[in-house]
PyMOL Python script that loads the backbone (N, CA, C, O; Angstrom):
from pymol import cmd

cmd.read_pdbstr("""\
ATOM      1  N   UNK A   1     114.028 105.607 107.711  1.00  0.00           N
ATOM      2  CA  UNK A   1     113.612 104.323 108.224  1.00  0.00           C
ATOM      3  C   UNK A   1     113.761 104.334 109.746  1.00  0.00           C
ATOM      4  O   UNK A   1     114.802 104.611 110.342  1.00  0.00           O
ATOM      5  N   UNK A   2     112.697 104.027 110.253  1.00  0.00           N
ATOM      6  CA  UNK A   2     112.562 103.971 112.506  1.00  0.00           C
ATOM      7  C   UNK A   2     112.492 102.232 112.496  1.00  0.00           C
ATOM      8  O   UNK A   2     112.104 101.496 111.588  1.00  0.00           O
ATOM      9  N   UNK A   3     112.940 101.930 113.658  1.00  0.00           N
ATOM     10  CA  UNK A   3     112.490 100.873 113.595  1.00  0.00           C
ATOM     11  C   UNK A   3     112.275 100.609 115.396  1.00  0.00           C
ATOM     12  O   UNK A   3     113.065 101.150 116.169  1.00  0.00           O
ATOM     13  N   UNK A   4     111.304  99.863 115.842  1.00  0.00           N
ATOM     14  CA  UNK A   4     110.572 100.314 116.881  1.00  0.00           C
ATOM     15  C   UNK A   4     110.413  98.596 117.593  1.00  0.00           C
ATOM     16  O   UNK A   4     110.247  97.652 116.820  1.00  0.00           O
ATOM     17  N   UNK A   5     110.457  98.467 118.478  1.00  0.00           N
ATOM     18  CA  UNK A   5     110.171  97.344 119.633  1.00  0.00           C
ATOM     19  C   UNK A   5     108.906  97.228 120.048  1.00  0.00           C
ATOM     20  O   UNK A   5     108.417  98.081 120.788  1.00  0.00           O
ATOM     21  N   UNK A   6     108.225  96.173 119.630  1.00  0.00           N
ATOM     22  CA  UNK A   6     106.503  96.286 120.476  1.00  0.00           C
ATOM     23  C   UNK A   6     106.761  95.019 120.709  1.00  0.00           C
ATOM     24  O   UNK A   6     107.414  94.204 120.058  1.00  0.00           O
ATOM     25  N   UNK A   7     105.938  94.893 122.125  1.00  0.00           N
ATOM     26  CA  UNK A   7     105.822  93.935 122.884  1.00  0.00           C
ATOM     27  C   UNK A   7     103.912  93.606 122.725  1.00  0.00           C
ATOM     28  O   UNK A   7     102.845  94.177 122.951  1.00  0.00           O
ATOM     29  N   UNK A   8     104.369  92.481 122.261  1.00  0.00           N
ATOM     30  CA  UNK A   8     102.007  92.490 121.959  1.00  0.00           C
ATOM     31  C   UNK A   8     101.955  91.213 122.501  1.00  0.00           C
ATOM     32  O   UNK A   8     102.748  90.271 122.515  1.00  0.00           O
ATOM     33  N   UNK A   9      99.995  91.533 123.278  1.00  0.00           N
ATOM     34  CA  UNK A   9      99.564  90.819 124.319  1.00  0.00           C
ATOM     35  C   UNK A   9      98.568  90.308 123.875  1.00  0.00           C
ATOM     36  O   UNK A   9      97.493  90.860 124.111  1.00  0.00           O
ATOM     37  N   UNK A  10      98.605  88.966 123.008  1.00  0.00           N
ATOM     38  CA  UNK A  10      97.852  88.827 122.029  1.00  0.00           C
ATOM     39  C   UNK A  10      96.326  88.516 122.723  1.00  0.00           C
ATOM     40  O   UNK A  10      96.225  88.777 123.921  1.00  0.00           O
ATOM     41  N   UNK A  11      95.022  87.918 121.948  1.00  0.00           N
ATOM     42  CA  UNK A  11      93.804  87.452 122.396  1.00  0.00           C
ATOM     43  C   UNK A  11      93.254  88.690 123.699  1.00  0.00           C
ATOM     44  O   UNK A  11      93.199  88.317 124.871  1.00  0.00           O
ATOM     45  N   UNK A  12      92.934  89.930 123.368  1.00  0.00           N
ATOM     46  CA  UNK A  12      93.227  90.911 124.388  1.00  0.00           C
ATOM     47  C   UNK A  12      91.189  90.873 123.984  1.00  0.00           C
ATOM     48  O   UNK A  12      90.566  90.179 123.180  1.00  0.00           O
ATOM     49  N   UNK A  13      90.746  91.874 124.903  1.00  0.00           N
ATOM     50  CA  UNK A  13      89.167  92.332 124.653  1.00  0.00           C
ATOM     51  C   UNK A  13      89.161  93.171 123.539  1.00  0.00           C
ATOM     52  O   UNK A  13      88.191  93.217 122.783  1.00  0.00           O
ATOM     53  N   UNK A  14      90.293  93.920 123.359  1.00  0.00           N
ATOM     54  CA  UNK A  14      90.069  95.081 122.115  1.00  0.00           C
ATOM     55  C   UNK A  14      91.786  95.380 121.710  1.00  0.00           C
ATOM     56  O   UNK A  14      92.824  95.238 122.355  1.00  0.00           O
ATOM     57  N   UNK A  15      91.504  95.832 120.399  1.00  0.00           N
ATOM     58  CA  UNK A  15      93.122  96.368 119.790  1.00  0.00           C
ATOM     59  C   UNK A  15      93.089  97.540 119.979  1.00  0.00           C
ATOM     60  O   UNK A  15      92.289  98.312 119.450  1.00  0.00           O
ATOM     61  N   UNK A  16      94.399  97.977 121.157  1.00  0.00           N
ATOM     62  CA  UNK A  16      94.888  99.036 121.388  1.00  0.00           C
ATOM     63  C   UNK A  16      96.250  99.353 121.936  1.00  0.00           C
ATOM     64  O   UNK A  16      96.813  98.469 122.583  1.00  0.00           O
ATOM     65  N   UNK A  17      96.868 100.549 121.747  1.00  0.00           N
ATOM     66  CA  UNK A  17      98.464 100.601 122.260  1.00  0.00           C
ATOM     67  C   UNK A  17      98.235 101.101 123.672  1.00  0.00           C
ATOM     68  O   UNK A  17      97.514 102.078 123.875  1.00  0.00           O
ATOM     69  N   UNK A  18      98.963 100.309 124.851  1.00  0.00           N
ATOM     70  CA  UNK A  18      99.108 100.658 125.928  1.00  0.00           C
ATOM     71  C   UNK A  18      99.792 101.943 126.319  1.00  0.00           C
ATOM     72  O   UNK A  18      99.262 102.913 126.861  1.00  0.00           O
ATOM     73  N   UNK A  19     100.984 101.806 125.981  1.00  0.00           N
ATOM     74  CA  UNK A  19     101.867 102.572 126.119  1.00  0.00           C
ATOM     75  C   UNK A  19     103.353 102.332 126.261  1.00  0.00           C
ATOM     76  O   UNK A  19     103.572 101.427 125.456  1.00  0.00           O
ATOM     77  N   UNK A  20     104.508 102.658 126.857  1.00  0.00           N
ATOM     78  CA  UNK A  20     105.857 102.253 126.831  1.00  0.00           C
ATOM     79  C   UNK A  20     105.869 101.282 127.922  1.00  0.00           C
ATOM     80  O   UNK A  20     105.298 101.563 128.976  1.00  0.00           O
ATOM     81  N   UNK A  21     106.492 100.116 127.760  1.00  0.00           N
ATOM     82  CA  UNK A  21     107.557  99.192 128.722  1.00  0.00           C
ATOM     83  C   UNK A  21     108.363 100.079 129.456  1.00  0.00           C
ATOM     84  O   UNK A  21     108.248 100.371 130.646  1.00  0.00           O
ATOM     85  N   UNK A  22     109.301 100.534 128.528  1.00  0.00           N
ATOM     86  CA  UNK A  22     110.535 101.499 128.380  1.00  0.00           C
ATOM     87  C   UNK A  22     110.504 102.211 127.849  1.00  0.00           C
ATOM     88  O   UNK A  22     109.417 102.611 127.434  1.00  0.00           O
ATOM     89  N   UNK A  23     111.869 102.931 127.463  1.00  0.00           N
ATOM     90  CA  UNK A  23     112.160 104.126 126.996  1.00  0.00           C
ATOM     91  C   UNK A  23     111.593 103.642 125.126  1.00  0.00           C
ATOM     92  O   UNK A  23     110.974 104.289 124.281  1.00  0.00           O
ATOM     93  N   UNK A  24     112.189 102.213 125.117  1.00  0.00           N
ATOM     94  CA  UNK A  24     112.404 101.885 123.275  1.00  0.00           C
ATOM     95  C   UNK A  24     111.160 101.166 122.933  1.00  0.00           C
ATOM     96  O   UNK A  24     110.973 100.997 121.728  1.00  0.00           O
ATOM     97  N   UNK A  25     110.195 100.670 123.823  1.00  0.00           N
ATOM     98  CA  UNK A  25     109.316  99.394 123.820  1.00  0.00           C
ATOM     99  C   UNK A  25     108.237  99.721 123.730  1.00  0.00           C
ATOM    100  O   UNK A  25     107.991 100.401 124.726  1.00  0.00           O
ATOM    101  N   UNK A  26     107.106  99.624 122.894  1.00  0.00           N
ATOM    102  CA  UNK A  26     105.356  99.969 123.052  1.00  0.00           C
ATOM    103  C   UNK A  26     105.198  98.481 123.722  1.00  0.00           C
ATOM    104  O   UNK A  26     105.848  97.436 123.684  1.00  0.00           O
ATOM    105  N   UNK A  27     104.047  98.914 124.327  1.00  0.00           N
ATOM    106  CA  UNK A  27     103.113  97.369 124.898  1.00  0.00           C
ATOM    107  C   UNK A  27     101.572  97.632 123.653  1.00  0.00           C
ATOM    108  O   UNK A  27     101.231  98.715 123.178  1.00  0.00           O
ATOM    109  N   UNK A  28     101.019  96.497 123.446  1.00  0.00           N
ATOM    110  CA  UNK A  28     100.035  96.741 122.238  1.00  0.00           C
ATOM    111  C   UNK A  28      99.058  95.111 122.768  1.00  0.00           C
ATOM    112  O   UNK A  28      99.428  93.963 123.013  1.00  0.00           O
ATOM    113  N   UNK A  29      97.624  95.847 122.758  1.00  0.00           N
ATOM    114  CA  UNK A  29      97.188  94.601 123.141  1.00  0.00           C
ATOM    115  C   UNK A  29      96.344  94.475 122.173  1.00  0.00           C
ATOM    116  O   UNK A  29      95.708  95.500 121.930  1.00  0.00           O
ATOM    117  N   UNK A  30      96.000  93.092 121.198  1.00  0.00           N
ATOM    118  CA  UNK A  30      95.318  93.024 120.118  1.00  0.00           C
ATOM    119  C   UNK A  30      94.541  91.565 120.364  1.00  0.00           C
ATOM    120  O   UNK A  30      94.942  90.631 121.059  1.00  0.00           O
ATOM    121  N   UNK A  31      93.240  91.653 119.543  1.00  0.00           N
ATOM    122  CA  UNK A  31      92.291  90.682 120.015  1.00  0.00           C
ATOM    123  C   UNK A  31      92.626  89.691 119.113  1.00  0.00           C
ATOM    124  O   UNK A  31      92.493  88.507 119.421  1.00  0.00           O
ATOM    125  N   UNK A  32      93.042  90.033 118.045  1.00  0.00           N
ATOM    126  CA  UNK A  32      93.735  88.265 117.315  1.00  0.00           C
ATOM    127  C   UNK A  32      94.152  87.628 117.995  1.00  0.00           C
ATOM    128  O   UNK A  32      94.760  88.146 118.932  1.00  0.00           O
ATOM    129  N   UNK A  33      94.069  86.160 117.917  1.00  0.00           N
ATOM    130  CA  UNK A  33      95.145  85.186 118.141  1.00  0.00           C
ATOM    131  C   UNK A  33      96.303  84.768 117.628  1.00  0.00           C
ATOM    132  O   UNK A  33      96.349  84.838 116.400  1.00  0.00           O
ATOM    133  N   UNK A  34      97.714  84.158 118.423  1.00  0.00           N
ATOM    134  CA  UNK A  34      99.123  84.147 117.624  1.00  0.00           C
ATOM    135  C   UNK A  34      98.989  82.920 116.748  1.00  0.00           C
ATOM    136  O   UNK A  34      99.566  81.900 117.126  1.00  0.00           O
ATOM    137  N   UNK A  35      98.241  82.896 115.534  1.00  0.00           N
ATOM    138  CA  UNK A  35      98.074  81.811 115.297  1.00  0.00           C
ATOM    139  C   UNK A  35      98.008  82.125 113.141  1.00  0.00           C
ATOM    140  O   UNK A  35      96.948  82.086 112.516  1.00  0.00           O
ATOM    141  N   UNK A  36      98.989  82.319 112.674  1.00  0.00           N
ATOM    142  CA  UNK A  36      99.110  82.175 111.293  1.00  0.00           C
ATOM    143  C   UNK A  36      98.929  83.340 110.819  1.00  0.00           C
ATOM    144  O   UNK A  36      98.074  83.776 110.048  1.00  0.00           O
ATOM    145  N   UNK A  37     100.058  83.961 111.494  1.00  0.00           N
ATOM    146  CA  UNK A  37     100.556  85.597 111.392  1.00  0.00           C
ATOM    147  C   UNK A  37      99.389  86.510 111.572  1.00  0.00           C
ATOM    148  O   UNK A  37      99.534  87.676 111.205  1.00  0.00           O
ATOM    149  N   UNK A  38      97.837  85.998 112.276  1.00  0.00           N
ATOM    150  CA  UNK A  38      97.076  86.885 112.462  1.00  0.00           C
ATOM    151  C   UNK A  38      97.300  88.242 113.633  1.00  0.00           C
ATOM    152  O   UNK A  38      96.903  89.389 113.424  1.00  0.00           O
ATOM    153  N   UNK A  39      97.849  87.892 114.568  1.00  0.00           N
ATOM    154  CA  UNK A  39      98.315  89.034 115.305  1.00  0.00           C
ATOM    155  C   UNK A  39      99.447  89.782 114.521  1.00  0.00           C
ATOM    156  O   UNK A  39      99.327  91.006 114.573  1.00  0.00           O
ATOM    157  N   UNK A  40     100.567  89.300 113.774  1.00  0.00           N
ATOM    158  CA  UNK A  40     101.311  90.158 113.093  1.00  0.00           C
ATOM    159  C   UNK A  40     100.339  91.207 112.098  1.00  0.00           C
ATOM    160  O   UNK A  40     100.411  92.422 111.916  1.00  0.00           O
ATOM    161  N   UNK A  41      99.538  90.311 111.627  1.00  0.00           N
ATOM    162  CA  UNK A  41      98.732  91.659 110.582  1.00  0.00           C
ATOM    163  C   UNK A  41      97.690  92.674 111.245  1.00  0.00           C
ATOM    164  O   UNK A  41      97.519  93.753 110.679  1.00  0.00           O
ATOM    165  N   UNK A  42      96.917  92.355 112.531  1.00  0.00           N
ATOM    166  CA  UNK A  42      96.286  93.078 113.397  1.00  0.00           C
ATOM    167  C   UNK A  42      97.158  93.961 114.145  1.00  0.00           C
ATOM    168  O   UNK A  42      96.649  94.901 114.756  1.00  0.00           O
ATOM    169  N   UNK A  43      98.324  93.785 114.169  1.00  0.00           N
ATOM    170  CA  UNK A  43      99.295  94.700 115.128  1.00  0.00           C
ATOM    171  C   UNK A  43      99.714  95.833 114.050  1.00  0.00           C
ATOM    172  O   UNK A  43      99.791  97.035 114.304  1.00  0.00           O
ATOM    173  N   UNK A  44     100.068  94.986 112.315  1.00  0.00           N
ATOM    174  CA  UNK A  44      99.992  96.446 111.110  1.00  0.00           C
ATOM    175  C   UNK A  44      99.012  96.871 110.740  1.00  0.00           C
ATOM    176  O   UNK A  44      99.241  97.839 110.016  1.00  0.00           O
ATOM    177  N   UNK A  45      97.506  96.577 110.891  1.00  0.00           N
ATOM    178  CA  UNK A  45      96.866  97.479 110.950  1.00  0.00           C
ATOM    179  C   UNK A  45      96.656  98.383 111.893  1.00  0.00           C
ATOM    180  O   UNK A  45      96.582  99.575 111.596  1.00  0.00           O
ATOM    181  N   UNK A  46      96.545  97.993 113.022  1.00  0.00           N
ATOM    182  CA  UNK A  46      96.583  98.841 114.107  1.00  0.00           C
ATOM    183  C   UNK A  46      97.546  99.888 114.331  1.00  0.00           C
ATOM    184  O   UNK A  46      97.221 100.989 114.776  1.00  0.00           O
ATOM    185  N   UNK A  47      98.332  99.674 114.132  1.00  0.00           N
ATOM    186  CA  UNK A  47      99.975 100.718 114.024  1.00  0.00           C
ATOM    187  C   UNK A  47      99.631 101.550 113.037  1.00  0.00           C
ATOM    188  O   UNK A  47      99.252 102.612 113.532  1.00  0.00           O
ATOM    189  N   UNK A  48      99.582 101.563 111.759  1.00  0.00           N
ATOM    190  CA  UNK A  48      98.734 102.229 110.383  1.00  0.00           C
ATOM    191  C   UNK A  48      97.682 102.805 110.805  1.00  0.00           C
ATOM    192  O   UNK A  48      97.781 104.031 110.768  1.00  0.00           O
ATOM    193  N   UNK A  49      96.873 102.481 111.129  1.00  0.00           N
ATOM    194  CA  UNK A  49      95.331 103.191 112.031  1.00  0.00           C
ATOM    195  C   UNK A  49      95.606 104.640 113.421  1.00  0.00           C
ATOM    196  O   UNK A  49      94.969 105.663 113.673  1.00  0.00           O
ATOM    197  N   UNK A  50      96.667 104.111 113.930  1.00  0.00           N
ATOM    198  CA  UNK A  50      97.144 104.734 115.088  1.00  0.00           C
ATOM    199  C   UNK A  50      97.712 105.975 114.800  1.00  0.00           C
ATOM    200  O   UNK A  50      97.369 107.065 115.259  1.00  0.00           O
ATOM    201  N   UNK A  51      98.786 105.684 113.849  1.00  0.00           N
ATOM    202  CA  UNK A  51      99.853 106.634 113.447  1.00  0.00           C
ATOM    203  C   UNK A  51      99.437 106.921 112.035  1.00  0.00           C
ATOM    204  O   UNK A  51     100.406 107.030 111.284  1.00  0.00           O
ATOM    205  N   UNK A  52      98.597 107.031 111.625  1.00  0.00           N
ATOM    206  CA  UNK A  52      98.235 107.183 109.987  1.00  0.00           C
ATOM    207  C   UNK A  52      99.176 107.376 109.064  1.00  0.00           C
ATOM    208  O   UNK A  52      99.629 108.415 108.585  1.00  0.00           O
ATOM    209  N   UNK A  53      99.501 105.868 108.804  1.00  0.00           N
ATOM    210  CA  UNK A  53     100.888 105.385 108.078  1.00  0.00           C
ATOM    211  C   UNK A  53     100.142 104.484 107.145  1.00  0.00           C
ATOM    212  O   UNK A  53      99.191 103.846 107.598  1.00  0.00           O
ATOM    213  N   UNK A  54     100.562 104.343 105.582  1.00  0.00           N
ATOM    214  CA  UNK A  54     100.017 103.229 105.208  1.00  0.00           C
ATOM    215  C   UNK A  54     100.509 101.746 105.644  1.00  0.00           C
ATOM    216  O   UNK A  54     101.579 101.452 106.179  1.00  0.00           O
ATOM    217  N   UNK A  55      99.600 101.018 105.328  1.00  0.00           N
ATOM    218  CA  UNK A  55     100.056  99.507 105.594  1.00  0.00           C
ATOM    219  C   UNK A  55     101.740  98.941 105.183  1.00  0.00           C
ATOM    220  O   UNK A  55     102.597  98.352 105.842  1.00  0.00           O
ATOM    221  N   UNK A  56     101.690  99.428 103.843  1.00  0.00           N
ATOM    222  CA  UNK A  56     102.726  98.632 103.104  1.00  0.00           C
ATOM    223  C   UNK A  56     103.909  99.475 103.640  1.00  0.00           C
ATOM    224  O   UNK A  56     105.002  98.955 103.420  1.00  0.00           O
ATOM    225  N   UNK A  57     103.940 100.805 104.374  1.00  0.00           N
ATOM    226  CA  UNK A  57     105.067 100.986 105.137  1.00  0.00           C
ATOM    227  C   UNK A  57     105.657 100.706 106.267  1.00  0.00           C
ATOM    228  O   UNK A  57     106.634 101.204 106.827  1.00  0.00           O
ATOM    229  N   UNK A  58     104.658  99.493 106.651  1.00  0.00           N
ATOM    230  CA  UNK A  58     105.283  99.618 108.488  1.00  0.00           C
ATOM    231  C   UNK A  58     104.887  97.295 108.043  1.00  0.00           C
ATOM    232  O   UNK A  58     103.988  96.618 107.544  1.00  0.00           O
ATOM    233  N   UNK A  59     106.295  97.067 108.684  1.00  0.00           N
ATOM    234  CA  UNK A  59     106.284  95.465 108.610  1.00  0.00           C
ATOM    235  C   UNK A  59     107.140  94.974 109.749  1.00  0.00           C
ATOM    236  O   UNK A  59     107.982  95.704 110.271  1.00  0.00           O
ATOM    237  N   UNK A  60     106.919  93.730 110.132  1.00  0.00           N
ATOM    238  CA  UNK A  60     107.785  92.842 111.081  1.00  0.00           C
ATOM    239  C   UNK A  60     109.104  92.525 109.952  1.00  0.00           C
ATOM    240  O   UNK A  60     109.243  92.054 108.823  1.00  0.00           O
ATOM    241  N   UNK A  61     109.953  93.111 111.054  1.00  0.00           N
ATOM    242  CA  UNK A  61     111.137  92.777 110.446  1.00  0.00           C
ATOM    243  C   UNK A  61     111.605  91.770 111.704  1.00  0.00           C
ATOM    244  O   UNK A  61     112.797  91.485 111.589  1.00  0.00           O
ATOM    245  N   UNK A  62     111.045  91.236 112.732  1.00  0.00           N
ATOM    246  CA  UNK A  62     111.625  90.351 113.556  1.00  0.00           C
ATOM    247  C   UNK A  62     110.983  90.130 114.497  1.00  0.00           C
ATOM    248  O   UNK A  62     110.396  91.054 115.060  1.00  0.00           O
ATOM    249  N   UNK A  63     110.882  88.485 115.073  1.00  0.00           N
ATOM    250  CA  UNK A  63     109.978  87.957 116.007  1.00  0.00           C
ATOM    251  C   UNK A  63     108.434  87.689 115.545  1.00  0.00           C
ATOM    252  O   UNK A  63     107.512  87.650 116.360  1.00  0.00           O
ATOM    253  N   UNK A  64     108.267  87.511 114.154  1.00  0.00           N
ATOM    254  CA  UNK A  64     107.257  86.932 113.931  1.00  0.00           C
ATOM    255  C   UNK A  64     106.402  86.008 114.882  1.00  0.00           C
ATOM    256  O   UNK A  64     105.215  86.157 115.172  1.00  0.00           O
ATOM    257  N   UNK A  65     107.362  84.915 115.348  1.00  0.00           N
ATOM    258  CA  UNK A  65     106.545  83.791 115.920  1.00  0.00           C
ATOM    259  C   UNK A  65     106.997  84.493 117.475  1.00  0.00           C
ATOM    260  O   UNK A  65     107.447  83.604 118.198  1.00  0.00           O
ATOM    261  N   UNK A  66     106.989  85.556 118.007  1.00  0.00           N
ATOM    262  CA  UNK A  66     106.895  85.886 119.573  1.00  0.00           C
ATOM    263  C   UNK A  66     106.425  87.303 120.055  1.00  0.00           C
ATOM    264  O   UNK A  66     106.236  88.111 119.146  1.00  0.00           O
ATOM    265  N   UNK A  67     106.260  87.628 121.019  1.00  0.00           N
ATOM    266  CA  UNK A  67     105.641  88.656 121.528  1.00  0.00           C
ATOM    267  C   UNK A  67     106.268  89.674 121.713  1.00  0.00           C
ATOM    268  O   UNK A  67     105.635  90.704 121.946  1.00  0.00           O
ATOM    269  N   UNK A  68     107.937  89.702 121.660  1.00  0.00           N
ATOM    270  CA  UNK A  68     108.372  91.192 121.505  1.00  0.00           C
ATOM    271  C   UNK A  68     108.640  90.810 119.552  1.00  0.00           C
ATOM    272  O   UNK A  68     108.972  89.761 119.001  1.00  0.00           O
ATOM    273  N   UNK A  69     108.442  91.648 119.201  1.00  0.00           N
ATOM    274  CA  UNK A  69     109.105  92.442 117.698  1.00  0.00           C
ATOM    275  C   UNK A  69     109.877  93.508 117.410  1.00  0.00           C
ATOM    276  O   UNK A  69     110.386  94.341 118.160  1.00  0.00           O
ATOM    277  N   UNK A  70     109.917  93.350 115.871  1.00  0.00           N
ATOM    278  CA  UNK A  70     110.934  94.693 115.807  1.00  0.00           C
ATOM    279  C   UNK A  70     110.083  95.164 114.965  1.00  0.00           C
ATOM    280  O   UNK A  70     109.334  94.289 114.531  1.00  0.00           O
ATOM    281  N   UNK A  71     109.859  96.418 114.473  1.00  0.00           N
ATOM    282  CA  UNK A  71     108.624  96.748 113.605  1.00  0.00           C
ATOM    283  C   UNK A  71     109.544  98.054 113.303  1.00  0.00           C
ATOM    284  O   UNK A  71     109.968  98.936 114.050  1.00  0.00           O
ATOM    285  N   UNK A  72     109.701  97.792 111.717  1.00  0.00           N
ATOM    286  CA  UNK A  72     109.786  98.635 110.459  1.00  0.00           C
ATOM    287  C   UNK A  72     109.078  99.331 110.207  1.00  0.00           C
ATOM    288  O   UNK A  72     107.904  99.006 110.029  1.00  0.00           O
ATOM    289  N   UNK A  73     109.682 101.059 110.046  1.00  0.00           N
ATOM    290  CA  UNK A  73     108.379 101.991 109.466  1.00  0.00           C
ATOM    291  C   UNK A  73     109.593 102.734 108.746  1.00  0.00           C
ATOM    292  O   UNK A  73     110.552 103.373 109.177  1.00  0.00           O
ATOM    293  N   UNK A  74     109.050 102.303 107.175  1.00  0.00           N
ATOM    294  CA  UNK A  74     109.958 102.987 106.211  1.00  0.00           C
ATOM    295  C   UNK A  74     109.409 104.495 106.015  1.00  0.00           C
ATOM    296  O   UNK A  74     109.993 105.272 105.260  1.00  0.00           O
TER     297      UNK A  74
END
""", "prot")
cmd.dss("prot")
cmd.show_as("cartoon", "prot")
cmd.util.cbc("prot")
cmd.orient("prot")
């Protein structure tokens, strides 16, 4: 189990990972809006897509309702 810090920049032109803040932090900019966990599920597909992980292994384990998270990859 990893568990990983992304910082997401929601309502962006396109879904893509920037790169590190920091040493622990991705920046991730996704074109959903924060609006009824749609950026949480555009940020697990995108992560799954990126890193070719399935869906049901990688989840918000924290900061649902804000822009840094903690993101679970069992």
């Amino acid at each position: 189990m990893r568990r990983i810090t992304v910082k997401v920049v929601p309502r962006a032109k396109q879904n893509r990972v920037i790169g590190t803040v920091n040493d622990d932090t991705i920046k991730v900019r996704l074109t959903a809006p924060p609006v009824d966990g749609a950026a949480n599920k555009a940020l697990v597909d995108l992560l799954s897509e990126t890193w070719n992980i399935p869906k049901s292994r990688i989840q918000v384990v924290k900061g649902e309702t804000s822009r840094m998270k903690l993101i679970e990859i069992d």
